[in-house]
Structure formats: structure tokens, C-alpha cells
N, C-alpha and C positions, 0 to 999 in steps of 0.2 A: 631623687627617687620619688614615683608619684607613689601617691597615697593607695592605689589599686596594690601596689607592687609590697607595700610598707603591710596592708591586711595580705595579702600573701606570705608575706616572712612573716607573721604572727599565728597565721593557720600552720604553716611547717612546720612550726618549732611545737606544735601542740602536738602535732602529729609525731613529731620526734618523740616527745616528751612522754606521749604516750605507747610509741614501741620498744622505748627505753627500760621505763619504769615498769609496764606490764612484764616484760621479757627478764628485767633482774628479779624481779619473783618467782617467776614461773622458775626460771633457773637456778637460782636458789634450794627453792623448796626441792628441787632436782637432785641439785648438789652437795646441798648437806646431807643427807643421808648415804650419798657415795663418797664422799670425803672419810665422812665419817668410818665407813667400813673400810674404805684403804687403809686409815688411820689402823684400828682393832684389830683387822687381821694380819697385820706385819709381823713378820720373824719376832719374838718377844714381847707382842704386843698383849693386851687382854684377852683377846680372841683369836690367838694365830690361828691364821689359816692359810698358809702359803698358795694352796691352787685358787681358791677365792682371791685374794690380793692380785695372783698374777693375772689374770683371766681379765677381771674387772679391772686391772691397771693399763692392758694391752688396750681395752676397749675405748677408754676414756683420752689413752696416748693417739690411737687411731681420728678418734673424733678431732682432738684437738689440731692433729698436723695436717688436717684437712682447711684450705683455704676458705674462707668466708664464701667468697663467692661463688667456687665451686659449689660449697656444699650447698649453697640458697638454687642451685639449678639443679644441684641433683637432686632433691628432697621437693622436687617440684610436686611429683603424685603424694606424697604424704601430705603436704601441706594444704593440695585441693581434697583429699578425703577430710581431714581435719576444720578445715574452713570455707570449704568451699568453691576457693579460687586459690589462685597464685599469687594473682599482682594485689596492689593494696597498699593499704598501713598495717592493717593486722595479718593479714596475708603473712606479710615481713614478719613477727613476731615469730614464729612456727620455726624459722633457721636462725634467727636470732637467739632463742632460748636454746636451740638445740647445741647452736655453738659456743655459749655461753655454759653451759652446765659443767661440762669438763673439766673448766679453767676456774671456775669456783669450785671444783671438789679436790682439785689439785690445790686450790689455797687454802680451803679450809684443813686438809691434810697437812699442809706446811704448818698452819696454826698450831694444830691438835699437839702436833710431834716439838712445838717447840713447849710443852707443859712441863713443868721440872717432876722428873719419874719418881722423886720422893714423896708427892703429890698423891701418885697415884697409890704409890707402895702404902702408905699410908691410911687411905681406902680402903684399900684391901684386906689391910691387916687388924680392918674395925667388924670386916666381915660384909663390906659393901659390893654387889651384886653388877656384875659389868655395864645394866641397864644405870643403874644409880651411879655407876665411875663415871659414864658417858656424860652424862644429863645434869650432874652435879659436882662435877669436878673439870673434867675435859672443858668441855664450853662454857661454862663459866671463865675457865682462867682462862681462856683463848678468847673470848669474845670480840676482847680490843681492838683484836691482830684480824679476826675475822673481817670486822667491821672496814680495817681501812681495806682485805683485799676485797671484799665485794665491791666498793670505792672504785679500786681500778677495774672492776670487770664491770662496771658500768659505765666508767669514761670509754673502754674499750668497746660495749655494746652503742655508744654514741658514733665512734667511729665507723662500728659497721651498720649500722644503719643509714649513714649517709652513703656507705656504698649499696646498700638496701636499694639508694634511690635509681641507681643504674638499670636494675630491671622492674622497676613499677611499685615500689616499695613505698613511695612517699615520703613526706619530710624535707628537713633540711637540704639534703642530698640530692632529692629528686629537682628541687627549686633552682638546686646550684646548676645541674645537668642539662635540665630543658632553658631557663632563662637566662643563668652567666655562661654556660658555658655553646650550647647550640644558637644562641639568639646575640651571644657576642654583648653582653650586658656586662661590663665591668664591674659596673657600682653594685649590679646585684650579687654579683661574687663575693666582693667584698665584704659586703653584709652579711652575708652568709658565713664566708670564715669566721668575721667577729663575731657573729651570734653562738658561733660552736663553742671558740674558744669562750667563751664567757660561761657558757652553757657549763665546758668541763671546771672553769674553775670553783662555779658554785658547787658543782657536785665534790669537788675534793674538799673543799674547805668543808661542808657538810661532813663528809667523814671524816674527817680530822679530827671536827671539833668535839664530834659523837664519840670518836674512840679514845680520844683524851679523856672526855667526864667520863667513859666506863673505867678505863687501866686507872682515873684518882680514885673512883668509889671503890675497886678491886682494891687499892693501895690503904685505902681507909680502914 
């Protein structure tokens, strides 16, 4: 592999790295707050509210069973109001976050509901106020559980990203499309798989290791 092609795979993976990481925030910040409300307003929960839950559960179900790369074409006009263009590295970020928000507010949901309800009962029965259950009990004891699934929706926003690079996304993906795969470049395929797979396993071992030291401080 010449050295042209070698700063090439190191500009893509920047580019990766950063519609990766920009986009598990944006999504995040997105999806904890809907996680959280799926969480609250469940049949029994601190806040039932059955029409809120169902409403915001249908929405979030919707977004989610929509294909990645459907949804990066259908959200074409949203994305150029937003940023101005389509194609790009950040261009990509706009359906990346979008697609990404859902699936983190469905884990963090899964999180919340695995809190033992004595926990809460317990709160409540101090006289604690359903802002204070949320914020000092709920995520707190769910943190761990948080951490590793944001983990997987960031290997999974690594995945689509590289299909980001099919239509002008940039990246990994893009590098793999125009030079291993249209120009019949093996070795740059190659390197391109291995730079992903390596890519996801620093990111899991990273939360791994993050949700390990919170669930021993929690155990402490």
C-alpha cells in the first residue's frame, strides 16, 4: 500500500471518528430524555401516562424500523436545511443521529426498568419528588447498564456510517466504495475492514471497562 493511500486511511478514520462520536452525543442528549419518559410513563410507573408512552413509543418504533439508508435519503431536505448540504462527513451526522436516537432511548428504557422497584418505593416513601426519583436514583443505578448500551449504539453508528459512505458520507466506507471496491483495490479493502474491526473493539473494550468501574463504585 503506498504511502498516498496509507494518509488516506488515516484522514477516513478521522472522518469516521468524527461522525461517530459527534452523532453518539447529539443522540444521546436526544435519547435520554425519551428513554427516560418511556421509562416514567409506563402503566405503574412514577408518571403514568399511557397516551404519552403509547404515542412517543409508536414514534420512536417507527423511526427505528426504518432502514439506515432509506432513512439518510429520505431526510435529504432536512439535512440541507440543517447543514446545508447532503453529501459530506457532517452532512452524514444529520441521519446518523437521527437514527441513532431511538435505539438509545429504547436502551436506556431497558436500563431504567431493570432498577430494583424497592429502590424506588423507597424514594418515595422519603417523600422524594419524581424529578429527584429520576436524577438520583433511576440513573444512578442504571448508569452501568447505560454505558455499555450506548457502547453498542455507537459500534452500530460506526456501522452505518460506513454505509454513510455509499452516498457521499465520507469515511471509512466512502474509501472502501470509491478505492476497494470501484477501482478493484484489494489491499485497500482490506485495510479498511481491519481498521473497523479494531476501530469497534476499542470502542467496546472502552465501555466495558467504563461500566465495570461505575457498577464496582455503585457496589462500594
Amino acid at each position: 500500500m503506498s504511502a498516498n493511500m496509507i494518509n488516506m486511511l488515516v484522514k477516513s478514520l478521522g472522518e469516521t471518528c468524527y461522525m461517530v462520536m459527534i452523532a453518539a452525543v447529539l443522540a444521546t442528549l436526544i435519547g435520554l430524555p425519551l428513554g427516560i419518559i418511556l421509562t416514567v410513563t409506563r402503566p405503574g410507573h412514577i408518571l403514568e401516562n399511557t397516551g404519552i408512552n403509547h404515542i412517543l413509543g409508536a414514534i420512536v418504533n417507527a423511526v427505528r424500523s426504518t432502514p439506515f439508508i432509506i432513512l439518510m435519503v429520505a431526510i435529504i431536505p432536512l439535512t440541507r436545511i440543517i447543514v446545508g448540504t447532503s453529501i459530506g462527513t457532517t452532512a452524514a451526522i444529520v441521519p446518523l443521529t437521527i437514527s441513532a436516537a431511538p435505539y438509545i432511548a429504547r436502551i436506556i428504557e431497558s436500563s431504567l426498568l431493570e432498577v430494583d422497584p424497592g429502590v424506588i418505593e423507597a424514594a418515595q416513601s422519603v417523600g422524594a419528588s419524581p424529578f429527584q426519583i429520576i436524577w438520583k436514583v433511576l440513573i444512578p443505578e442504571a448508569l452501568h447498564s447505560i454505558v455499555l448500551g450506548v457502547t453498542l449504539a455507537m459500534i452500530s453508528l460506526i456501522g452505518a456510517s460506513a454505509m454513510a459512505g455509499a452516498l457521499g458520507g465520507g469515511g471509512l466506507g466512502d474509501l472502501a466504495i470509491r478505492y476497494g471496491y470501484q477501482r478493484f483495490q484489494a489491499d485497500t479493502m482490506i485495510a479498511t475492514v481491519i481498521v473497523l474491526i479494531a476501530l469497534v473493539q476499542i470502542v467496546q473494550s472502552l465501555g466495558n471497562r467504563i461500566s465495570a468501574k461505575l457498577n464496582k463504585n455503585k457496589l462500594n
